[in-house]
C-alpha positions in Angstrom: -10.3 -48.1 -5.7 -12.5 -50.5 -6.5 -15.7 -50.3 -4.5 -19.2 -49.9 -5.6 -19.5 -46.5 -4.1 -17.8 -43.3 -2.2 -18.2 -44.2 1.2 -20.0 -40.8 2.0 -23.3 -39.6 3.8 -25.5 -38.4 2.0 -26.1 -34.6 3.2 -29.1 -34.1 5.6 -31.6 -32.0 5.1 -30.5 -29.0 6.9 -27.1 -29.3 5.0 -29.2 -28.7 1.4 -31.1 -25.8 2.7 -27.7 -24.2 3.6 -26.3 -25.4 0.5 -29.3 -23.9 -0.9 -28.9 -20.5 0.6 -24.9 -20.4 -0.6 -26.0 -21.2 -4.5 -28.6 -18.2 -3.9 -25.4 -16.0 -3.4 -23.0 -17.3 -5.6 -23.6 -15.1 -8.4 -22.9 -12.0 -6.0 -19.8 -13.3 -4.8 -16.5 -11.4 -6.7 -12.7 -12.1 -5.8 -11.3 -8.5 -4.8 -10.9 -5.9 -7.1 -13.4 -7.7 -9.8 -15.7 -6.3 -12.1 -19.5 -6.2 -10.9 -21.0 -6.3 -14.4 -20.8 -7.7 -17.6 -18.0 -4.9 -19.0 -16.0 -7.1 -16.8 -15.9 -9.8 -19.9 -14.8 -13.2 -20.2 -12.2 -14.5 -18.5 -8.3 -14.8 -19.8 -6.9 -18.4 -20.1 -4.6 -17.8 -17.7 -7.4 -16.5 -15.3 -9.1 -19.7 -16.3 -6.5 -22.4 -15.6 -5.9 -20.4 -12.2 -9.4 -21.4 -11.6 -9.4 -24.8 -12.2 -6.0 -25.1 -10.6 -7.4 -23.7 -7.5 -10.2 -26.3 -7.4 -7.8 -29.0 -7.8 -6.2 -27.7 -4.7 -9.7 -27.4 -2.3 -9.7 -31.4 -3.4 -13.3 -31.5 -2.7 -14.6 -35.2 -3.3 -18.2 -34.8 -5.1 -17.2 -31.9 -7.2 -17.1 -31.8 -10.9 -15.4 -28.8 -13.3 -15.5 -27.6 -17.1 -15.3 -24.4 -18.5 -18.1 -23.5 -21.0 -16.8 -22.5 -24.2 -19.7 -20.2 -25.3 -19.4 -18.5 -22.2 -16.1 -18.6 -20.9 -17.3 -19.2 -17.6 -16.0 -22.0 -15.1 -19.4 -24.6 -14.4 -18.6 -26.7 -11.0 -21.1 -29.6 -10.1 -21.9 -30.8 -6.7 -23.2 -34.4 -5.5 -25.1 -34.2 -2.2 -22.1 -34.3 0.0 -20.9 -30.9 -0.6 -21.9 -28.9 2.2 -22.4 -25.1 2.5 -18.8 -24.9 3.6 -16.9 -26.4 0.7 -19.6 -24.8 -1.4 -18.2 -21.8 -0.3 -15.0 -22.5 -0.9 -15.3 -24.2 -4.6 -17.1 -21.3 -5.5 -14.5 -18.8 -3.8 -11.6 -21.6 -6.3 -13.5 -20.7 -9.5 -14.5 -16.8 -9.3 -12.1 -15.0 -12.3 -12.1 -11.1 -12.4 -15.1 -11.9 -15.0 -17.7 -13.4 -12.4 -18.7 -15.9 -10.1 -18.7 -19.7 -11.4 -22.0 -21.4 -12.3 -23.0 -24.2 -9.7 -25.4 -26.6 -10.6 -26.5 -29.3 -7.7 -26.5 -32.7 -9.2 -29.0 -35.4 -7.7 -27.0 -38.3 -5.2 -23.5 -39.0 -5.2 -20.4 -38.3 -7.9 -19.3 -42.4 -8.0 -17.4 -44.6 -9.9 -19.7 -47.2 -11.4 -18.3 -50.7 -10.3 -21.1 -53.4 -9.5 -23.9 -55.8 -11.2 -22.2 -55.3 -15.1 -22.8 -58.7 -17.1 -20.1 -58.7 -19.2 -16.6 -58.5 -17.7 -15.9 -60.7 -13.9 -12.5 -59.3 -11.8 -10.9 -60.2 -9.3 -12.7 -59.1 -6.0 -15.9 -59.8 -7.2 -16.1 -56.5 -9.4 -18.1 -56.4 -12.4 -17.8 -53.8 -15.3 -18.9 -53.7 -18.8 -17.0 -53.8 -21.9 -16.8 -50.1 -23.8 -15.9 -50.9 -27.3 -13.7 -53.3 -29.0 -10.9 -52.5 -30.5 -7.7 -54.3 -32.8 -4.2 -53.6 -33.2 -1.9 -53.6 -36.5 -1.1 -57.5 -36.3 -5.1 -58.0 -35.5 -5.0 -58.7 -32.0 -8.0 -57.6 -30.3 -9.0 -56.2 -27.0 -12.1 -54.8 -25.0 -12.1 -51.0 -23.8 -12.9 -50.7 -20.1 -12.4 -48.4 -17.5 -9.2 -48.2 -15.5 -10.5 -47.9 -12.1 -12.1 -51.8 -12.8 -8.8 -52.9 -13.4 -5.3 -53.3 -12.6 -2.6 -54.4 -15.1 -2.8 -58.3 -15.1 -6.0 -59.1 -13.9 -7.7 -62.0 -15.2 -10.9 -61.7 -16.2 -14.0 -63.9 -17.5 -12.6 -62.6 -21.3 -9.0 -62.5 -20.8 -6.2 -60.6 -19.1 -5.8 -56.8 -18.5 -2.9 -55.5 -20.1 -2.7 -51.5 -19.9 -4.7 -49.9 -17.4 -4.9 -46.3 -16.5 -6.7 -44.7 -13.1 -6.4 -42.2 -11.7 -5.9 -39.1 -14.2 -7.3 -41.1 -16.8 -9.9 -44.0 -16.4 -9.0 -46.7 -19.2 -8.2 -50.5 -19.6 -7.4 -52.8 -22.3 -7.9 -56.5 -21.6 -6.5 -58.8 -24.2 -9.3 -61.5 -25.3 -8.3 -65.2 -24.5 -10.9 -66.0 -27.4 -10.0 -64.0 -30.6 -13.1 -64.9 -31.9 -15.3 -63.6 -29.4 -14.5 -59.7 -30.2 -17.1 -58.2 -32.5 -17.3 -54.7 -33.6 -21.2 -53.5 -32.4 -22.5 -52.6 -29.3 -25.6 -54.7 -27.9 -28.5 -52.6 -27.4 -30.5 -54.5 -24.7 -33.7 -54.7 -27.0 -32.3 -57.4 -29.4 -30.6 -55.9 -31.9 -26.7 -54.1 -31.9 -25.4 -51.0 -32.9 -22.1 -51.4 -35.8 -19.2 -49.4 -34.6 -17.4 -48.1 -37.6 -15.3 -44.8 -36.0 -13.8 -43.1 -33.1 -14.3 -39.0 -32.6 -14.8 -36.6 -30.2 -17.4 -35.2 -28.2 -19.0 -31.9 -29.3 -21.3 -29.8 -26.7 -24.8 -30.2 -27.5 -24.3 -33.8 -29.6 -26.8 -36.1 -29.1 -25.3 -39.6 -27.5 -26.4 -42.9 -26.3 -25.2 -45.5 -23.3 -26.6 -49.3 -22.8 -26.2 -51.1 -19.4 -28.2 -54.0 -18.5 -29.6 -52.5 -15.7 -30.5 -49.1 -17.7 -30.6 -50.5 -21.3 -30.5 -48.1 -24.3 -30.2 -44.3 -22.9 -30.1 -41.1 -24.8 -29.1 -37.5 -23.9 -26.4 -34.9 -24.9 -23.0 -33.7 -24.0 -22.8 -31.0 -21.8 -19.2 -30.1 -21.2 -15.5 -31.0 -22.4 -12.4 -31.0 -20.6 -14.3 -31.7 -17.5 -12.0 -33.1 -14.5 -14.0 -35.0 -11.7 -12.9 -35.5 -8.4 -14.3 -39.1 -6.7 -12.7 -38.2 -3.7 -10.1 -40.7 -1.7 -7.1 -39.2 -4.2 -9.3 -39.9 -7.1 -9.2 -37.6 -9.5 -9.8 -37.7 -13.7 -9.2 -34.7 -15.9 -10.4 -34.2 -19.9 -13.6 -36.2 -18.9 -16.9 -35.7 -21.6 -19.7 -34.5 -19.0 -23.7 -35.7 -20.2 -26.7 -35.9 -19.4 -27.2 -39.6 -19.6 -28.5 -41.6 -16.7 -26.2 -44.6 -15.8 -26.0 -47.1 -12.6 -24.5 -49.1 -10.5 -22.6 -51.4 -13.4 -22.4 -49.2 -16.3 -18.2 -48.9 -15.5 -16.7 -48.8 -18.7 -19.5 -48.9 -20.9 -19.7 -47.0 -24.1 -21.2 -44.0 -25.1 -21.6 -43.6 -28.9 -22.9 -41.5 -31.5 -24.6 -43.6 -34.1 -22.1 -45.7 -35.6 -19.1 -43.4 -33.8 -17.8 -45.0 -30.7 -17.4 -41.4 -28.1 -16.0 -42.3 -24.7 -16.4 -44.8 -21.8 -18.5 -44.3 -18.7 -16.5 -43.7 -15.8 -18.9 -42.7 -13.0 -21.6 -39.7 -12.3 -24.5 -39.7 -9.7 -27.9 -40.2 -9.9 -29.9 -43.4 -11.8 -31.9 -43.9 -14.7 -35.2 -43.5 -12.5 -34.4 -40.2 -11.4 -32.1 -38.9 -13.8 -28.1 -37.1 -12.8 -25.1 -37.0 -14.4 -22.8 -39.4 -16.2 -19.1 -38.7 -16.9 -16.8 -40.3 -19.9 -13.5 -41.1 -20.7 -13.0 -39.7 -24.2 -12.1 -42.6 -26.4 -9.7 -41.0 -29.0 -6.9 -40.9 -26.3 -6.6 -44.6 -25.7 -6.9 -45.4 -28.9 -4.3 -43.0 -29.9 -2.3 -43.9 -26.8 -2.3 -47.5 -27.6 -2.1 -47.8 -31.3 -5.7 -49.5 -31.8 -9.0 -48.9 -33.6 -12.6 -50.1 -33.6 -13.8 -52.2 -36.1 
């Protein structure tokens, strides 16, 4: 649960060229009795959560799932470990009566990020960064992490986990040993911080922004809501925000913010900030709501 990366192959090369030829017939590829062209529509939402309850079942590891709300349609992402075969089938899991999904190939392998973060030390040697920090009603604060970093007790370099959530969800709360220490910015690896004033939600096509030490200040957008990821292993989140941001080995748990609006916390993706992929976030909002705490 806590290793620095799915221990799968990366898919040779004759894998990608069949994977290849699959994608090239996905958008032919109809579940019986379906429309062929666009009369057919958009998909009902029971249609839809058929889809993504199918998906759940093929348990894929290195799949990733949202439906696009302008489109209706059901978008899967694969890592380089999907081969031809379970393309086949993922694509077979989301095909409504309104069309083939859309399946976009993402660059290396869907992981949680858990490795070579500066500011939070585990148990086990793992190493995760701190999302946002957050208060209660009597003033106690507490850092946001991700769940899969933690479990409930840990002791860490900053004090000691006391909620943490993984799998379904991927959050932690770790209650600081030094009050004092907590402040309510984000540092943005080029001297200065970023204030935190807010929590919100993601909106498709909003521009947001990550920091890691190893990646320092990052920009992109959000792509998809709702999105559920599956790790593989048994390890599967659901209402993840999916971007564009590049993120690394380390980013676990930290934040992705709008301005001076704390968004969600990094919970894994593929790819690196050299050669770009795709980062997935817990939304924020539900463990502040969950937990009865708020940035400041």
């Amino acid at each position: 649960m806590l290793e620095d990366s799915v221990n799968r192959t990366p898919a040779p090369r004759t894998r990608l060229a069949a994977v290849a030829s699959v994608l090239l017939a996905a958008t032919a590829l109809t579940v019986p009795g379906a429309a062929a062209d666009s009369d057919a529509g958009r998909p009902t939402a029971a249609q839809l959560t058929a889809a993504h309850s199918a998906l759940a079942r093929a348990d894929i590891g290195g799949s990733a799932w949202y439906t696009d709300a302008a489109t209706g349609k059901v978008v899967v992402t694969v890592d380089s470990t999907v081969d031809a075969g379970e393309l086949t089938t993922l694509t077979e899991a989301a095909t409504t009566p309104a069309g083939a999904p859309e399946i976009n190939p993402t660059t290396g392998i869907l992981t949680k990020y858990v490795a070579g973060g500066e500011y939070i030390q585990l148990p086990g040697g793992v190493r995760c960064l701190v999302g946002f920090n957050v208060r209660d009603s009597a003033d106690v604060k507490y850092a946001l992490t991700a769940g899969h970093c933690t479990n409930v007790g840990d002791v860490s370099n900053i004090g000691t986990t006391v909620n943490s959530s993984f799998p379904d969800n991927d959050y932690a709360l770790i209650r600081y040993t030094d009050q004092s220490a907590a402040q309510g910015s984000v540092y943005l690896y080029n001297g200065t911080y970023q204030d935190i004033t807010s929590a919100g939600n993601a909106i498709v096509g909003r521009g947001v922004s990550s920091v890691s030490p190893t990646g320092g200040l990052r920009s992109g957008t959000v792509v998809g809501l709702n999105a559920t990821v599956n790790y593989g292993g048994g390890d599967i989140v659901y209402g993840m925000i999916q971007t564009n941001l590049c993120a690394e080995q380390g980013s676990s748990g930290g934040p992705v913010f709008s301005a001076t609006q704390a968004i969600g916390l990094i919970s894994g993706g593929s790819g690196n900030c050299t050669s770009g992929g795709t980062t997935f976030a817990q939304p924020v909002v539900e463990p502040l709501a969950a937990h009865g705490v708020s940035v400041f």
